[in-house]
MIDRENBA-281277 format. One record per residue (C-alpha): residue number from 1; residue in one letter; x, y, z. Coordinates in steps of 0.02 Angstrom, whole numbers, always signed. Example, Ala and Ser with C-alpha at 12.3 -4.5 7.8 and 13.67 -1.06 7.14 Angstrom:
  num  residuo       X       Y       Z
    1        a    +615    -225    +390
    2        s    +684     -53    +357
This chain:
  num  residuo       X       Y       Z
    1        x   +2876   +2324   +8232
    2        x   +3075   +2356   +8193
    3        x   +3197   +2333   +8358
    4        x   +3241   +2497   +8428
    5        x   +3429   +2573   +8408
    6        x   +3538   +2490   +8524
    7        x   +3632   +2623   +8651
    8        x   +3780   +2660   +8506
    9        x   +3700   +2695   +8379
   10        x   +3575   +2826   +8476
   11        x   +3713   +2902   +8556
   12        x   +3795   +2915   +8370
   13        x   +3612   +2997   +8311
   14        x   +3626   +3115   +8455
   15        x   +3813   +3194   +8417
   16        x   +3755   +3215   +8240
   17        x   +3575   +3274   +8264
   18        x   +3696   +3413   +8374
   19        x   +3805   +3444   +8241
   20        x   +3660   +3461   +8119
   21        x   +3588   +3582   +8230
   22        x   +3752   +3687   +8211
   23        x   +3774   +3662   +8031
   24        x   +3592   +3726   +7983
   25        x   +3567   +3880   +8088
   26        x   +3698   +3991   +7982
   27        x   +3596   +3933   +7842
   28        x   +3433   +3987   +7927
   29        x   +3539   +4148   +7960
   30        x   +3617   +4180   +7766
   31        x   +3428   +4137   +7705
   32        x   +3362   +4311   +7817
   33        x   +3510   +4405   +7753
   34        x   +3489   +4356   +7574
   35        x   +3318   +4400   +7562
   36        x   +3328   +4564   +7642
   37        x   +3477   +4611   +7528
   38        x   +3352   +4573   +7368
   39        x   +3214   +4660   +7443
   40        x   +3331   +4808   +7454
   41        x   +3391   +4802   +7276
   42        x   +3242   +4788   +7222
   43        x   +3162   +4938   +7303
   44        x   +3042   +4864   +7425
   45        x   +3073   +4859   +7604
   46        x   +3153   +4740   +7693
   47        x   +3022   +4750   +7850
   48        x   +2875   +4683   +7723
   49        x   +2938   +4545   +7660
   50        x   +3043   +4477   +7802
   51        x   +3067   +4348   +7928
   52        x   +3076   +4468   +8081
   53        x   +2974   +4629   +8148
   54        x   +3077   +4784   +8107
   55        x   +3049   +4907   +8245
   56        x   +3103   +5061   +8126
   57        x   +2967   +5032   +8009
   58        x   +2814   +5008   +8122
   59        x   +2702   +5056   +7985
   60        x   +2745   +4902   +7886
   61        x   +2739   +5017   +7720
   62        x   +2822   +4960   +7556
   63        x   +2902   +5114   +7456
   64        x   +2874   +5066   +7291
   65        x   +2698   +4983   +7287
   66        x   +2702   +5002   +7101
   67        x   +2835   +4895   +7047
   68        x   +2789   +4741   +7150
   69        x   +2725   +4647   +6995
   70        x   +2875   +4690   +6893
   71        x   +2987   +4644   +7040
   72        x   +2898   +4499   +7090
   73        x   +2900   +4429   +6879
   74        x   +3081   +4476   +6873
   75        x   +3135   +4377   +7035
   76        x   +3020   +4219   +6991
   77        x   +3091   +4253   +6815
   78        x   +3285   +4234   +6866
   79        x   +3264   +4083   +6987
   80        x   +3164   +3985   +6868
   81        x   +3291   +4004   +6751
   82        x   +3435   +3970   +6860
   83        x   +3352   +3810   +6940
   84        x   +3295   +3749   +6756
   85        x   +3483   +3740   +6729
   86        x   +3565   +3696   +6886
   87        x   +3448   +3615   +7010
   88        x   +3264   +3599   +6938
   89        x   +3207   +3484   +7111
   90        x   +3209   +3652   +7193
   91        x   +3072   +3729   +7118
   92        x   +2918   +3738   +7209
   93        x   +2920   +3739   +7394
   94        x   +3044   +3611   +7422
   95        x   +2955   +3488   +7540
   96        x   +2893   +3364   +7409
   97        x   +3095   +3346   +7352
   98        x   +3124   +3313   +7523
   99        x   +2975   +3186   +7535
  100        x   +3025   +3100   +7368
  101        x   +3250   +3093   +7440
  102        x   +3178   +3015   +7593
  103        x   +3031   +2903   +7531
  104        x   +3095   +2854   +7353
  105        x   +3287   +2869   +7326
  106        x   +3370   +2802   +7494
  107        x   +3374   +3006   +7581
  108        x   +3469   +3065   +7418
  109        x   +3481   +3238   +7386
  110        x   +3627   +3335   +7290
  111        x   +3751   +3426   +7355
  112        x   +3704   +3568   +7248
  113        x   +3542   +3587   +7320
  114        x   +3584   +3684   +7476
  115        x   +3654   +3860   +7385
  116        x   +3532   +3814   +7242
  117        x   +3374   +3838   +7355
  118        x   +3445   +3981   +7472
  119        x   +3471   +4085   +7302
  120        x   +3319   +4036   +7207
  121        x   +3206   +4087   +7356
  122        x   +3288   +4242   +7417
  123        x   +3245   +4299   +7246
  124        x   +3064   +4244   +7237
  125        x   +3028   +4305   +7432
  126        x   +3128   +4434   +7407
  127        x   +3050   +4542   +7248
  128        x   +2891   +4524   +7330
  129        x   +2824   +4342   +7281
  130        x   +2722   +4271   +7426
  131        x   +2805   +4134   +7522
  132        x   +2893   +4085   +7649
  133        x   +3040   +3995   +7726
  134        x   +2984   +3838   +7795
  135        x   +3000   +3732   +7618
  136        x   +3162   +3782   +7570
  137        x   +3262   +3742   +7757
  138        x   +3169   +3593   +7733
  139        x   +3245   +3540   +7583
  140        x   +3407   +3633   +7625
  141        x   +3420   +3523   +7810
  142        x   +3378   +3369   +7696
  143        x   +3531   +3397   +7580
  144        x   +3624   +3443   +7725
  145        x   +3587   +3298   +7825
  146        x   +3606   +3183   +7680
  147        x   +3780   +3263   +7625
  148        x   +3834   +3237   +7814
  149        x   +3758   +3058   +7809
  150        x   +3868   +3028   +7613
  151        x   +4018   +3099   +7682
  152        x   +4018   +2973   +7835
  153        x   +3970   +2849   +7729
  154        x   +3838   +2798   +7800
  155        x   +3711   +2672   +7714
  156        x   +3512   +2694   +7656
  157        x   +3449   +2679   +7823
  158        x   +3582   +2794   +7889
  159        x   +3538   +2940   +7759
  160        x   +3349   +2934   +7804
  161        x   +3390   +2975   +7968
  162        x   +3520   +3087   +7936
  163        x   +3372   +3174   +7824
  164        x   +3263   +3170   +7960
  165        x   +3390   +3270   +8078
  166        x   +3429   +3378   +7939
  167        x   +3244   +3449   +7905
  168        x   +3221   +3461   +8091
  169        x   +3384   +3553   +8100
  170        x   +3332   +3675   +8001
  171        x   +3142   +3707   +8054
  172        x   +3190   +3717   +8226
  173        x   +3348   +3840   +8175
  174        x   +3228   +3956   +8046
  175        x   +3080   +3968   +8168
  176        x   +3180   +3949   +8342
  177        x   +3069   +3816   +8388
  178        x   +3164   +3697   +8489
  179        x   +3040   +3564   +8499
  180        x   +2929   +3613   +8342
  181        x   +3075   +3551   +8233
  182        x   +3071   +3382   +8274
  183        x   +2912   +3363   +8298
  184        x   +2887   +3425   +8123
  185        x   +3002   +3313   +8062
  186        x   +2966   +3161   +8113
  187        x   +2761   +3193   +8080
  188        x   +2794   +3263   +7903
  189        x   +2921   +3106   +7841
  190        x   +2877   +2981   +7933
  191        x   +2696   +3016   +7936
  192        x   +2582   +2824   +7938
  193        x   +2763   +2688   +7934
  194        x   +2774   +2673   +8117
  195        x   +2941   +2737   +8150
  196        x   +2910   +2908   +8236
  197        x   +2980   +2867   +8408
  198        x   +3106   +2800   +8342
  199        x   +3176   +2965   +8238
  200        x   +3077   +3076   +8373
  201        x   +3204   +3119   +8487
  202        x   +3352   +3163   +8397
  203        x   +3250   +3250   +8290
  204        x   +3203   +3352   +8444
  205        x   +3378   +3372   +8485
  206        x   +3435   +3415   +8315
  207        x   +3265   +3545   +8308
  208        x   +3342   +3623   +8498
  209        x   +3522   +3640   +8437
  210        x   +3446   +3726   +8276
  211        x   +3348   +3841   +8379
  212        x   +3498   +3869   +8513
  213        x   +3615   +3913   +8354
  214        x   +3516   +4032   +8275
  215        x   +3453   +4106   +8430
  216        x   +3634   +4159   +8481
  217        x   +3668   +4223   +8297
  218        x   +3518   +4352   +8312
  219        x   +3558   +4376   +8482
  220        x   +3388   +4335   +8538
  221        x   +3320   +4160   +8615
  222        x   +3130   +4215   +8621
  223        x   +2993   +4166   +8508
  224        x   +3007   +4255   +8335
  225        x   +2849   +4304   +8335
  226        x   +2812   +4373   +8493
  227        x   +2637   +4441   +8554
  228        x   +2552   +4541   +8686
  229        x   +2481   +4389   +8820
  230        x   +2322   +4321   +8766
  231        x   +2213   +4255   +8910
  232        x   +2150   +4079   +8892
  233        x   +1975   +4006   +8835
  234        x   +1848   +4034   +8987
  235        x   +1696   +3920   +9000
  236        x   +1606   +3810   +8894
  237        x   +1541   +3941   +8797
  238        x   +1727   +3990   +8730
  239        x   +1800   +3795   +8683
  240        x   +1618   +3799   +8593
  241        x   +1663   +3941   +8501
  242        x   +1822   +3867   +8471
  243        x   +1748   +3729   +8374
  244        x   +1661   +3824   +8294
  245        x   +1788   +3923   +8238
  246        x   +1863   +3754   +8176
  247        x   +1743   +3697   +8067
  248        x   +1746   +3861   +7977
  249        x   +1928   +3852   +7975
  250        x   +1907   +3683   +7891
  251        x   +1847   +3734   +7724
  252        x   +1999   +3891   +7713
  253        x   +2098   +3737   +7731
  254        x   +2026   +3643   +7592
  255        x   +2040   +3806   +7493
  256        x   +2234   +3827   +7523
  257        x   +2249   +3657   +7448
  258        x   +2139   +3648   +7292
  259        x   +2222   +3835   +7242
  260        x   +2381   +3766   +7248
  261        x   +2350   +3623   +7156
  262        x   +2241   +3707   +7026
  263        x   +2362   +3831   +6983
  264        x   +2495   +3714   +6974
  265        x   +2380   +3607   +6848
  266        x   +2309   +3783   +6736
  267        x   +2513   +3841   +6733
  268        x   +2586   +3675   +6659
  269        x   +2477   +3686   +6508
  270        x   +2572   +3877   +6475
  271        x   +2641   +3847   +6297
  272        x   +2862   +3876   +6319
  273        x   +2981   +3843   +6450
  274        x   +2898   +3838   +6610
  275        x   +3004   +3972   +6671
  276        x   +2894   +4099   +6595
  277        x   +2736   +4023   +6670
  278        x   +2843   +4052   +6846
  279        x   +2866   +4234   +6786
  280        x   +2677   +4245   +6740
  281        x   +2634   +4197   +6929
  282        x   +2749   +4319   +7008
  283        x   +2675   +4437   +6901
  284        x   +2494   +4382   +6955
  285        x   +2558   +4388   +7123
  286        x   +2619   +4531   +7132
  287        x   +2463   +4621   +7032
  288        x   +2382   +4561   +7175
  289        x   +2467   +4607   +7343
  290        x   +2456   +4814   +7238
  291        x   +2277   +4749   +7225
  292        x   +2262   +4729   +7398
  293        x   +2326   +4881   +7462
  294        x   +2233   +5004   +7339
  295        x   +2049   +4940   +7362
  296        x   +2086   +4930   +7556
  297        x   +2150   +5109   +7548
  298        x   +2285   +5073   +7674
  299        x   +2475   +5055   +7612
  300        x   +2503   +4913   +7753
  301        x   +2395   +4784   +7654
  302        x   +2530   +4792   +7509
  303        x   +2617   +4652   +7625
  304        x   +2533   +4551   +7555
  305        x   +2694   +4512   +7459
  306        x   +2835   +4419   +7550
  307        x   +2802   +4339   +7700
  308        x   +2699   +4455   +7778
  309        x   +2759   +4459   +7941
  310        x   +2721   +4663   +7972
  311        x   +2543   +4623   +7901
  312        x   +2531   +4461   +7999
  313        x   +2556   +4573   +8159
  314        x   +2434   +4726   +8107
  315        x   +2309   +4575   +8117
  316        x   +2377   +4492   +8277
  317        x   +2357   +4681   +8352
  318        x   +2176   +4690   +8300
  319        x   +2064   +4832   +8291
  320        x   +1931   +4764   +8167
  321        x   +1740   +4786   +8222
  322        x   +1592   +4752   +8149
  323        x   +1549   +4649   +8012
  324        x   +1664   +4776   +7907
  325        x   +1796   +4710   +8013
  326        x   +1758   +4529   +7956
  327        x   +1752   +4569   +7764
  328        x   +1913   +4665   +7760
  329        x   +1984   +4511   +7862
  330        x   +1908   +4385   +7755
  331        x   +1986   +4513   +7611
  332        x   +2175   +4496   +7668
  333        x   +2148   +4307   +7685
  334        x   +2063   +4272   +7508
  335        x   +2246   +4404   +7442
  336        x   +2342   +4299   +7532
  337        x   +2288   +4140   +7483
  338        x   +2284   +4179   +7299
  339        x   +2443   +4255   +7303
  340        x   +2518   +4103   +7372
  341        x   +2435   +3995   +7258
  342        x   +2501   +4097   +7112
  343        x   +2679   +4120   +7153
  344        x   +2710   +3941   +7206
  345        x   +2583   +3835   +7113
  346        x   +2666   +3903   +6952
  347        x   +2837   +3852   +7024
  348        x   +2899   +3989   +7137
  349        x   +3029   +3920   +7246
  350        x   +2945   +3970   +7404
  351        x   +2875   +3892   +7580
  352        x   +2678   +3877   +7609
  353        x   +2692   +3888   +7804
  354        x   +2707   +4051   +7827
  355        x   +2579   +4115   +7694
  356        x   +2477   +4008   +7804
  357        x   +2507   +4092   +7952
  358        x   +2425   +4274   +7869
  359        x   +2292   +4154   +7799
  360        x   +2251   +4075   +7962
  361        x   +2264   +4209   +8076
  362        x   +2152   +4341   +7959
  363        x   +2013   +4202   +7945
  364        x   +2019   +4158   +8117
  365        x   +2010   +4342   +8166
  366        x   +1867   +4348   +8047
  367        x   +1792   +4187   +8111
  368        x   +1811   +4241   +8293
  369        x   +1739   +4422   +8252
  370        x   +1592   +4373   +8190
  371        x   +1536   +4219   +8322
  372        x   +1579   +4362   +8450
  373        x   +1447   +4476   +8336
  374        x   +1312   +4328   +8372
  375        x   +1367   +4316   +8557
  376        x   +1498   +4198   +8561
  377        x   +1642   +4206   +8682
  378        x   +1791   +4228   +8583
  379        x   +1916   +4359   +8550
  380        x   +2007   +4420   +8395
  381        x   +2153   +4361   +8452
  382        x   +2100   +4219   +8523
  383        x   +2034   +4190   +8363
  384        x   +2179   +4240   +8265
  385        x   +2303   +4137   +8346
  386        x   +2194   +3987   +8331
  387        x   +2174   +4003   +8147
  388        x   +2363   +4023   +8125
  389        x   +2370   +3843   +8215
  390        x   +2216   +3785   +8105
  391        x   +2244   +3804   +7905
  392        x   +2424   +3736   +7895
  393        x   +2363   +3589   +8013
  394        x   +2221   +3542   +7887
  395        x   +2307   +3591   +7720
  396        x   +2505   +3519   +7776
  397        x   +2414   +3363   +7870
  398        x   +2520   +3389   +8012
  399        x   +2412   +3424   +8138
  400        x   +2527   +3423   +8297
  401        x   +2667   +3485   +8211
  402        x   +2584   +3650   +8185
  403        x   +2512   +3664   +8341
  404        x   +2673   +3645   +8448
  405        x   +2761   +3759   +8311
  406        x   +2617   +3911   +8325
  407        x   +2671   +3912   +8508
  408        x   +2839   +3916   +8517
  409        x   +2810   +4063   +8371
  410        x   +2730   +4175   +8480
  411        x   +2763   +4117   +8653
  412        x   +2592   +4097   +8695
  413        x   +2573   +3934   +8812
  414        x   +2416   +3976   +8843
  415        x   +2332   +3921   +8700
  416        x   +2406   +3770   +8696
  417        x   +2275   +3646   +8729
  418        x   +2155   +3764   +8602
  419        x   +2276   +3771   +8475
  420        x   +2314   +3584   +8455
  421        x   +2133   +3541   +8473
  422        x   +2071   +3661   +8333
  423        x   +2227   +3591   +8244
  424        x   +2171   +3429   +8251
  425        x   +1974   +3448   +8209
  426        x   +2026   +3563   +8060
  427        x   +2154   +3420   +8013
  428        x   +2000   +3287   +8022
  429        x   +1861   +3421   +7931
  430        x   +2002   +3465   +7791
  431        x   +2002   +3261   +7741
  432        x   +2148   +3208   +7878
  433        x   +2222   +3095   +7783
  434        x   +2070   +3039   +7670
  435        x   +2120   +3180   +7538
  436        x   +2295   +3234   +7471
  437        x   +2356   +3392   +7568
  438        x   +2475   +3508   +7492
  439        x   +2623   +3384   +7513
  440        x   +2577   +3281   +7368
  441        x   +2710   +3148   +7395
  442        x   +2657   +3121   +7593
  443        x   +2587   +2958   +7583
  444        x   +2517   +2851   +7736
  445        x   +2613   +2696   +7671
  446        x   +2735   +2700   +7492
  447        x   +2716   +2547   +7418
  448        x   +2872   +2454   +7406
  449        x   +2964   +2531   +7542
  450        x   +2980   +2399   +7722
  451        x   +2951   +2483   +7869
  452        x   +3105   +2384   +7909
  453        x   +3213   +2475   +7780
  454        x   +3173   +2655   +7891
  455        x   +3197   +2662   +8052
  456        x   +3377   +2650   +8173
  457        x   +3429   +2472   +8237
  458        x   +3571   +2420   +8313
């Protein structure tokens, strides 16, 4: 095992894990703001497609239903473009870049990246392709933490870490989850080379001043999510439902995962530039979020789109009975996931946690409704909460990660315990890290790299 930092050089990580904290929340901030502006030139409303509840729009309704696909190609359309010619490691979701600076090319990343994946994604989220946020702060802490770590000329080792600090930055600053962050972090990089405790804690403190930053920006320090209290599991007969619930979580995990991946595979072979195969799945994607919300009859369902955080709280707020209730949850999930699949599988620059968090939470609900319909003892949102902790745990392999993040999203402690144990056996039924999860360059071990080479030492 590598020596641990001596006391200089971790009081050095902690100043800048601080100052990285600072730096990424504004971008956290300008990321909101930029996709709300292209939601509102395109027509569609801000509320939908998101990061934050909008009180004045309780209904969650989009305006212009209609012209999501057109939107939707047109946005994927422009940033494909743009990144083809200015920055093409930004397309996608932005985590495997961040995998590849920190595992193959000494924490790397150009300076360009930053503005390059805050535009590019604004437009994809924005005009209605479904995604999310978490991918591109990661790779926009990354750069940032490896610009910092180049402009204190700092060596290899130094950039990893500076990497590290820079992804947790920005997780913990986007999500306000002080301890998330780091956690996140150090389980996504570092995952199987043996240097987690040694990047854990000023990645924790990097994650916290994120989340302090961008908590005084909005003018809010609570949980961006936040739900009505949800009482714990009672009995037996609840944590066995909760297993339960698990094992069919397992195989939505699975599912998230091979979608991806076969999309990605089907859109390569699109004859031309592959920015018109990224136009073709916003197109797709948007085609289906109208989908959605004309066979369900109800205009909220065209959330689909964006990242879903009005539709992600219709489900958190329940009201589905009966196995009806089930199959128009298992319906949002299946719209959610394929949606996903097709805006960022054919190069979308998007994130794929917070499509996961619609995903989880509408087959959990379903999950949960229907072992309560064979006498089980657990609620909707019980269920719904745990799923949200579930998928991403299975299909991002980071098990604890997503657990501690679901939390400090809603601000439900009492789940805790449930949550990271149904994180953990849907991590281990999904393939743990027997199969590839969506983070295709997340090895347990690179070959060629020395442990030695990662972590701190003084």
């Amino acid at each position: 095992m590598p020596r641990p930092p001596s006391l200089r050089h971790a009081a050095r990580d902690a100043l800048l894990a601080l100052l990285l904290g600072a730096l990424l929340a504004p971008f956290a901030h300008l990321l909101d703001l930029a996709i709300a502006a292209v939601a509102a030139l395109a027509g569609l409303l801000p509320t939908a497609l998101s990061s934050h509840p909008n009180p004045t729009n309780p209904a969650n309704t989009i305006p212009l239903p209609w012209a999501l696909p057109l939107t939707a190609a047109c946005g994927a359309l422009l940033s494909a473009f743009a990144l083809a010619r200015l920055a093409p490691e930004c397309a996608g979701a932005g985590t495997d870049s961040a995998l590849a600076a920190f595992h193959q090319h000494q924490g790397r990343l150009r300076r360009r990246v930053p503005f390059a994946k805050l535009c590019a994604s604004a437009l994809v989220v924005g005009s209605g392709g479904s995604g999310g946020r978490q991918g591109p702060i990661v790779q926009i802490g990354g750069a940032v933490g490896a610009w910092l770590a180049e402009a204190l000329h700092l060596d290899a080792e130094r950039r990893r870490a500076l990497l590290v600090f820079g992804v947790a930055a920005g997780v913990g600053a986007a999500f306000r989850a002080p301890l998330g962050g780091g956690v996140f972090a150090a389980e996504f990089l570092c995952r199987g080379l043996g240097v987690v405790p040694h990047y854990l804690l000023p990645a924790c403190l990097a994650s916290a001043s994120g989340a302090l930053v961008a908590g005084a920006m909005a003018g809010s320090l609570g949980p961006v999510l936040p739900m009505p209290e949800v009482g714990p599991l009672a009995g037996p007969e609840a944590w066995l439902s909760a297993l339960l619930l698990a094992l069919f979580l397992a195989p939505w995990a699975r599912g998230y995962v091979a979608a991806v991946q076969w999309v990605n595979r089907v859109s390569r072979r699109v004859p031309g530039p592959r920015p018109w195969a990224t136009a073709l799945g916003g197109l797709a994607a948007g085609t289906v979020a109208l989908l959605a919300g004309v066979l369900a009859g109800d205009g909220r369902w065209f959330g689909v789109a964006g990242q879903s955080v009005g539709l992600l709280q219709q489900v958190l707020a329940g009201g589905f009975a009966g196995w009806g209730g089930v199959g128009l949850l298992v319906g949002v999930a299946l719209a959610k996931l394929l949606a996903t699949a097709l805006t960022i599988g054919t190069g979308g620059s998007a994130g794929l946690f917070a499509p996961s968090l619609l995903l989880g939470a509408a087959a959990g609900g379903a999950g949960a409704l229907a072992v309560g319909l064979w006498g089980g003892e657990l609620s909707v949102a019980q269920g719904s909460l745990l799923g949200m902790a579930g998928v991403f745990a299975g299909a991002g392999r980071v098990p604890l990660a997503t657990a501690v993040l679901v939390v400090e999203l809603t601000g439900l402690r009492t789940l805790a315990l449930p949550c990271l144990v149904v994180a953990l056996v849907v991590y281990w039924g999904a393939g743990g890290g027997r199969r590839p999860g969506l983070f295709v360059h997340q090895p347990e071990r690179l070959a060629g790299l020395s442990v030695a080479d990662l972590p701190v030492r003084g």
